[in-house]
C-alpha positions as CSV (number, residue, x, y, z in Angstrom):
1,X,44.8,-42.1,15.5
2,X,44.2,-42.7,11.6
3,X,40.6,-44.2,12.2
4,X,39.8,-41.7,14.8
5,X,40.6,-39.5,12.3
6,X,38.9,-41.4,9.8
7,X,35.7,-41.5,12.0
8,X,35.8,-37.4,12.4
9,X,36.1,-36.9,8.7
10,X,32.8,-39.0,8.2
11,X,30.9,-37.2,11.2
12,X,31.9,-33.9,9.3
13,X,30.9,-35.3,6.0
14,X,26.9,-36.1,7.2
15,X,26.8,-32.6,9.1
16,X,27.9,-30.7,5.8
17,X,25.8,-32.8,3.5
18,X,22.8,-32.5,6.0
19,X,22.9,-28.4,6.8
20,X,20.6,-27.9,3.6
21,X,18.0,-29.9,4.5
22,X,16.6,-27.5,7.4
23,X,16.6,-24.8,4.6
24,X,15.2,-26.9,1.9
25,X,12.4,-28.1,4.2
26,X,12.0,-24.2,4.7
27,X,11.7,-23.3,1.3
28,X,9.1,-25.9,0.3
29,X,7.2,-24.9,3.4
30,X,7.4,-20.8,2.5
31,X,6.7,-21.8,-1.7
32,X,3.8,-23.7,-0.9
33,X,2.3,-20.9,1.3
34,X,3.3,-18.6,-1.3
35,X,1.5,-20.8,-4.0
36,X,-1.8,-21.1,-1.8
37,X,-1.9,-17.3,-1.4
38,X,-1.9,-16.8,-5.1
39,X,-4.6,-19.4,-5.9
40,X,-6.7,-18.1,-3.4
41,X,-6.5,-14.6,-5.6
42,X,-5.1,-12.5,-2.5
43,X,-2.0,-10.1,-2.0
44,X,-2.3,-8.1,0.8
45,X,1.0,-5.3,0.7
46,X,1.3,-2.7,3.4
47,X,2.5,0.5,2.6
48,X,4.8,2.7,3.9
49,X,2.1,5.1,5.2
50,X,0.3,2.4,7.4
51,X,4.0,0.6,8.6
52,X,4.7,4.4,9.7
53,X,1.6,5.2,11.2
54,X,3.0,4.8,14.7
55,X,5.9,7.1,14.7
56,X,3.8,9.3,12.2
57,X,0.9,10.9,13.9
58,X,0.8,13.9,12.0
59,X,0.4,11.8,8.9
60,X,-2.6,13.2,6.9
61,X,-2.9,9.9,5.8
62,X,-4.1,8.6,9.7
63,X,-7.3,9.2,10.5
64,X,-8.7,10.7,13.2
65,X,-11.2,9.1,15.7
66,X,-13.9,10.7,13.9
67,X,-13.2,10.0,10.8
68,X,-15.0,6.2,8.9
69,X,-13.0,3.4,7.8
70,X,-12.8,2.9,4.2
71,X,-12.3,0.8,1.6
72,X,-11.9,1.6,-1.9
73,X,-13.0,-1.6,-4.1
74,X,-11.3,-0.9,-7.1
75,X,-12.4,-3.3,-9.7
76,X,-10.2,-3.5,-13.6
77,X,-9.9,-6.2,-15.9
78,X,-6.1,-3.9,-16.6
79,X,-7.4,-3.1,-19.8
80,X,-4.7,0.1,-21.4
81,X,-7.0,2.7,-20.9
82,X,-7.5,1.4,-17.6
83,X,-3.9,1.8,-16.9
84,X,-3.8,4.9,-18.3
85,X,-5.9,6.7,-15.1
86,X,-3.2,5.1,-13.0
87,X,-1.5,8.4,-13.6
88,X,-4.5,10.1,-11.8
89,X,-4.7,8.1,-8.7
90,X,-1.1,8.6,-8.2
91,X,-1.3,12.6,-8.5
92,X,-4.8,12.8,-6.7
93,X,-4.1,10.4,-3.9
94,X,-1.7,12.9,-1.8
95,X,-4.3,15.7,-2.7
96,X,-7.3,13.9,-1.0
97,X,-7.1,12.7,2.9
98,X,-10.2,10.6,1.8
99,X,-7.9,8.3,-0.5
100,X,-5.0,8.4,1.9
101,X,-6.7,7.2,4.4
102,X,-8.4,4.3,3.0
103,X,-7.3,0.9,2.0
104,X,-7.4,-0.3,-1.5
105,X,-9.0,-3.9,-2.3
106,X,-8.1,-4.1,-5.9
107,X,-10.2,-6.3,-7.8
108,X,-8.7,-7.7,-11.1
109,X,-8.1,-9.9,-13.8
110,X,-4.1,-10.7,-13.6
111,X,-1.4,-9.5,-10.9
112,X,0.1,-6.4,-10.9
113,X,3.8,-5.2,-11.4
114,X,5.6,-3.0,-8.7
115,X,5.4,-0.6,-11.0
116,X,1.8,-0.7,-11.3
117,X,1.2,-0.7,-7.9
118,X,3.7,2.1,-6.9
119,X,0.7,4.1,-8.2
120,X,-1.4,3.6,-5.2
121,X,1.7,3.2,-2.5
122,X,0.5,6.4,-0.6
123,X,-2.5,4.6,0.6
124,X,-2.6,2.4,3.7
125,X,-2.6,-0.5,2.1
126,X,-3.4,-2.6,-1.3
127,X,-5.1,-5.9,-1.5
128,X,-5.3,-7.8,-4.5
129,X,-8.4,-9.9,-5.6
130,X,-7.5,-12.0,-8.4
131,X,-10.9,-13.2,-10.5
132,X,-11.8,-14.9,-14.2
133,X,-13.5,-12.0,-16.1
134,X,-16.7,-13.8,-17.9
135,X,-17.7,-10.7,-19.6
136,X,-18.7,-7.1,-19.3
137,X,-21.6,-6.8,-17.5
138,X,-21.5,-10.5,-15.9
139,X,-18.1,-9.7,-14.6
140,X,-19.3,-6.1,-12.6
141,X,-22.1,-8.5,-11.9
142,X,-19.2,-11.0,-10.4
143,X,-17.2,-8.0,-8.5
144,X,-20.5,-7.6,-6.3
145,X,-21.3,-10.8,-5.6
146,X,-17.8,-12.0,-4.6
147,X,-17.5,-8.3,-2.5
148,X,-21.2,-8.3,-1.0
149,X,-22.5,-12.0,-1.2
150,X,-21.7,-14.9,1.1
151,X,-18.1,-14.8,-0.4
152,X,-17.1,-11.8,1.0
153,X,-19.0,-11.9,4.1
154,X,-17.3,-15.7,4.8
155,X,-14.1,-14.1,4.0
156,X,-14.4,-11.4,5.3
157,X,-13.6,-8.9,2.5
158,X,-14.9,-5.4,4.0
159,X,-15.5,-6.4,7.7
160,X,-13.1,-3.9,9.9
161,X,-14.4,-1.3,7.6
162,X,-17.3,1.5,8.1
163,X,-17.8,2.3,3.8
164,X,-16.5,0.9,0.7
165,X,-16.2,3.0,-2.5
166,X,-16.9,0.8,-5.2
167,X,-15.6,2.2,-8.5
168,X,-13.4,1.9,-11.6
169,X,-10.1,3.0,-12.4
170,X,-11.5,5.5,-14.7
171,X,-14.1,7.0,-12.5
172,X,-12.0,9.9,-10.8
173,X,-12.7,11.8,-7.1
174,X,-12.6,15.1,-7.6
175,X,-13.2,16.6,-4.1
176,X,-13.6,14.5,-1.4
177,X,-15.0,17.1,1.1
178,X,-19.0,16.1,0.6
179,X,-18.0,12.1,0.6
180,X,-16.1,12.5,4.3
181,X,-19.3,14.2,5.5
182,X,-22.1,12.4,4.4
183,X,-19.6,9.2,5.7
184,X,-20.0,10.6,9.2
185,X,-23.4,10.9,9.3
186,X,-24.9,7.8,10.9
187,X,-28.0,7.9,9.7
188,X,-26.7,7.5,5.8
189,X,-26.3,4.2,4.8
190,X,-25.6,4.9,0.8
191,X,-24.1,7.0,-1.8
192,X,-25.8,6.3,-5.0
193,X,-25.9,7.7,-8.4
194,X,-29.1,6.8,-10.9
195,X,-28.4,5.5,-13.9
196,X,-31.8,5.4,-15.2
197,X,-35.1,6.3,-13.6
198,X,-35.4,3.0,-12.2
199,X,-31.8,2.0,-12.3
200,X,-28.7,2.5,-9.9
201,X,-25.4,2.9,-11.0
202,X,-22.6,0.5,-10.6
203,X,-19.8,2.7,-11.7
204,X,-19.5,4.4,-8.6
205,X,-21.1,3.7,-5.3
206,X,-20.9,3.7,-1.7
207,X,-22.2,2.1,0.8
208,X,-22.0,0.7,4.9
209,X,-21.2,-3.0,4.6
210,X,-23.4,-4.2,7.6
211,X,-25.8,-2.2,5.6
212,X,-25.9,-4.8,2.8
213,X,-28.4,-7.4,2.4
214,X,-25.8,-10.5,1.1
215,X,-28.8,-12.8,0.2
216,X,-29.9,-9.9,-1.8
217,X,-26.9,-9.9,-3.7
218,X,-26.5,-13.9,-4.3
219,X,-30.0,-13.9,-5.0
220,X,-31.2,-11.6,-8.0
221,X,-30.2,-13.3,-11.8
222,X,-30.3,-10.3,-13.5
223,X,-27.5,-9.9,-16.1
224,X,-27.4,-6.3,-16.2
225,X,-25.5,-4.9,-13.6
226,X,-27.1,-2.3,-12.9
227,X,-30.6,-3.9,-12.5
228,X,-28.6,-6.5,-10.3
229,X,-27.4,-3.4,-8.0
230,X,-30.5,-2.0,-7.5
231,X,-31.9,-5.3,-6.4
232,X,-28.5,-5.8,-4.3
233,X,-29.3,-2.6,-2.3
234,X,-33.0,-3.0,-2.3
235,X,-33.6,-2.6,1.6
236,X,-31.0,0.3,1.3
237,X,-33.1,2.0,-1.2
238,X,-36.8,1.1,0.8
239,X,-35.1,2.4,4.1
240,X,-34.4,6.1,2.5
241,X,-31.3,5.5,4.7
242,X,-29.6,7.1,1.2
243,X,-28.6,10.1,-0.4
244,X,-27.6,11.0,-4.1
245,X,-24.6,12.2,-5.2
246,X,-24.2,15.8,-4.9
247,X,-24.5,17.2,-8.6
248,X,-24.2,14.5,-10.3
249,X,-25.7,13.5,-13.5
250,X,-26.0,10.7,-16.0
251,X,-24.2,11.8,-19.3
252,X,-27.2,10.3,-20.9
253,X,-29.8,7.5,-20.1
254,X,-28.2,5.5,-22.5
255,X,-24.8,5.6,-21.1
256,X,-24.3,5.6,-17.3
257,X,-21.3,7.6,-16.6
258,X,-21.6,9.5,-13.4
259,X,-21.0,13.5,-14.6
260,X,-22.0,16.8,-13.6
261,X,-20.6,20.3,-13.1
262,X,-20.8,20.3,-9.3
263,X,-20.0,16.2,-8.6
264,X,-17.4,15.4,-6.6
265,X,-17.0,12.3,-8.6
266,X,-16.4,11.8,-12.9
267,X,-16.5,9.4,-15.2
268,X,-15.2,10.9,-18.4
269,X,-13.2,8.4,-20.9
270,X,-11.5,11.6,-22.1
271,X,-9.5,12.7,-18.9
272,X,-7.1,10.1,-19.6
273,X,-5.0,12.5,-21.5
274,X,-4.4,14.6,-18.5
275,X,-3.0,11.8,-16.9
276,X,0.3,12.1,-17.4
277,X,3.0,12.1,-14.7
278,X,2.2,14.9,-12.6
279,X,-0.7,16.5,-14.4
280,X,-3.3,18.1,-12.2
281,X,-6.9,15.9,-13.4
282,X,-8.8,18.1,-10.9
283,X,-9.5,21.6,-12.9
284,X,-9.7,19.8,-16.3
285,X,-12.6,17.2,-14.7
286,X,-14.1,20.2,-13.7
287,X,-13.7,22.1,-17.1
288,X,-15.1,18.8,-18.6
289,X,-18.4,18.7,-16.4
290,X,-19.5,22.1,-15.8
291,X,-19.6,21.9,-19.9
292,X,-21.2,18.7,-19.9
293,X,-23.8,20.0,-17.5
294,X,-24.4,22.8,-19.9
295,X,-25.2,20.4,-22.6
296,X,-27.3,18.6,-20.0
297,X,-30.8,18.4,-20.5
298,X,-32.6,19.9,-17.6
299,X,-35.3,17.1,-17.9
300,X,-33.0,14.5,-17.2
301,X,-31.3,16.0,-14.5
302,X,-35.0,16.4,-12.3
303,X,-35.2,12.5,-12.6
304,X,-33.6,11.8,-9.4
305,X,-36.4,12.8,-6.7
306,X,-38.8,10.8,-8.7
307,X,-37.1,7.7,-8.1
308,X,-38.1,7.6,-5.0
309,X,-40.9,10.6,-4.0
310,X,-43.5,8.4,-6.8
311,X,-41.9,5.6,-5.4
312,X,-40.8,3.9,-8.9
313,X,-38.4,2.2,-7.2
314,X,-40.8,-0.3,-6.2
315,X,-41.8,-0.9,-9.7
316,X,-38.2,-1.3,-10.0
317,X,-36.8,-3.9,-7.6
């Protein structure tokens, strides 16, 4: 009877020192999937508005057969004044059914807090794109290679999707009415805003992904961006398949910042101080334009059928 019981107590002893393993075997399995994910510069989180979507129809946030898919590629190397517009995305995001109903690919420098991303948790869903900043105009440079090029079309960055918004934290929608429509209309292919006579903006764009030439993009050594972007969308651009932004304006040919009374879109590094929790952006960007636009030289502003009617672009790209 002893050794039977002797026998028992060592059968128990190998089952209670072997029940970890399972979970330790586990663990290493779920750490080292968690450790790829991060090297490979991705975190896809889901918020509550697309887990919802089911039991939700009513959601402004779900869109409606008619309306595009879209992505907005976000792009920040989290710089503080950066952060400080977070404040703005947050209030505007419930305002415009454009924003809800997109999903954000958030291009950056370092990962984000929950706090940091609680900002944009009324859209469907946020994806983070983790790169090495080289520098100011080689890293917007970067953002559209790794978005448009081979990269993203071999990963698959902005496949499921019918438009993608490319812009900065600080470069604020102030009515997304005009964007949704021009979106549905098939026959548009971009939204572009010049930063120079021969120049597009990289600021703010949009454009149809299929629509995008990815050898273009790999292709053109350019180290200014914006030279880069009009060779990137070069076949866009030929194939008139494009329209301006409505009212906008540069501020100045020497600094492209999308502006203007009557855009739906601003750049303006001074709206940050109407950021603060809760604060309404949209009257003050307006405020901020429409004076802007009256400072505006008319001149400047009758630049933007030239670029293509005396076909400058092709001296361009």
């Amino acid at each position: 009877m002893t050794a039977q019981c002797s026998r028992y107590f060592v059968w128990l002893c190998i089952v209670v020192l072997t029940l970890p393993v399972p979970f330790l075997v586990v663990s290493n399995i779920f750490n080292n999937v968690a450790r790829r994910r991060f090297q490979a510069g991705t975190l896809r989180l889901s918020s509550s508005a697309e887990s919802s979507a089911e039991s939700s129809a009513e959601s402004s946030a779900e869109s409606s057969a008619g309306d595009p898919r879209i992505a907005i590629f976000m792009t920040t190397v989290m710089s503080e004044k950066h952060l400080r517009f977070f404040d703005c995305w947050e209030f505007g995001i419930p305002r415009l059914r454009l924003l809800q109903m997109a999903d954000l690919v958030l291009y950056t420098t370092r990962n984000l807090t929950l706090e940091e991303l609680s900002h944009f948790r009324q859209m469907r869903s946020i994806t983070v794109k983790l790169f090495v900043n080289s520098g100011f105009q080689s890293g917007a440079i970067q953002a559209l290679k790794d978005g448009f090029g081979h990269k993203g079309v071999e990963e698959k960055w902005f496949d499921e999707y019918d438009w993608v918004i490319r812009l900065n934290p600080d470069v604020l929608i102030l009515d997304d009415t005009w964007l949704l429509e021009t979106m549905r209309n098939s026959s548009i292919d971009g939204i572009f805003q010049d930063c120079t006579v021969c120049l597009l903006h990289t600021d703010f764009f949009a454009v149809r992904p299929r629509a995008v030439n990815s050898t273009l993009v790999d292709k053109s050594k350019n180290g200014n961006a914006e030279l880069h972007a009009t060779k990137s969308f070069e076949n866009i651009v030929r194939s008139r398949r494009f329209v301006w932004v409505k009212g906008g304006f540069p501020e100045h040919y020497a600094i492209c910042r999308i502006q203007g009374g009557r855009s739906p879109v601003l750049h303006h590094h001074q709206l940050d101080q109407f950021c603060a929790k809760g604060a309404n952006y949209f009257q003050h960007g307006f405020n901020l334009s429409m004076t802007m636009e009256r400072q505006q030289p008319l001149e400047n502003r009758d630049c933007k059928p030239a670029f293509i009617d005396n076909d400058r672009v092709g001296k361009c790209v």
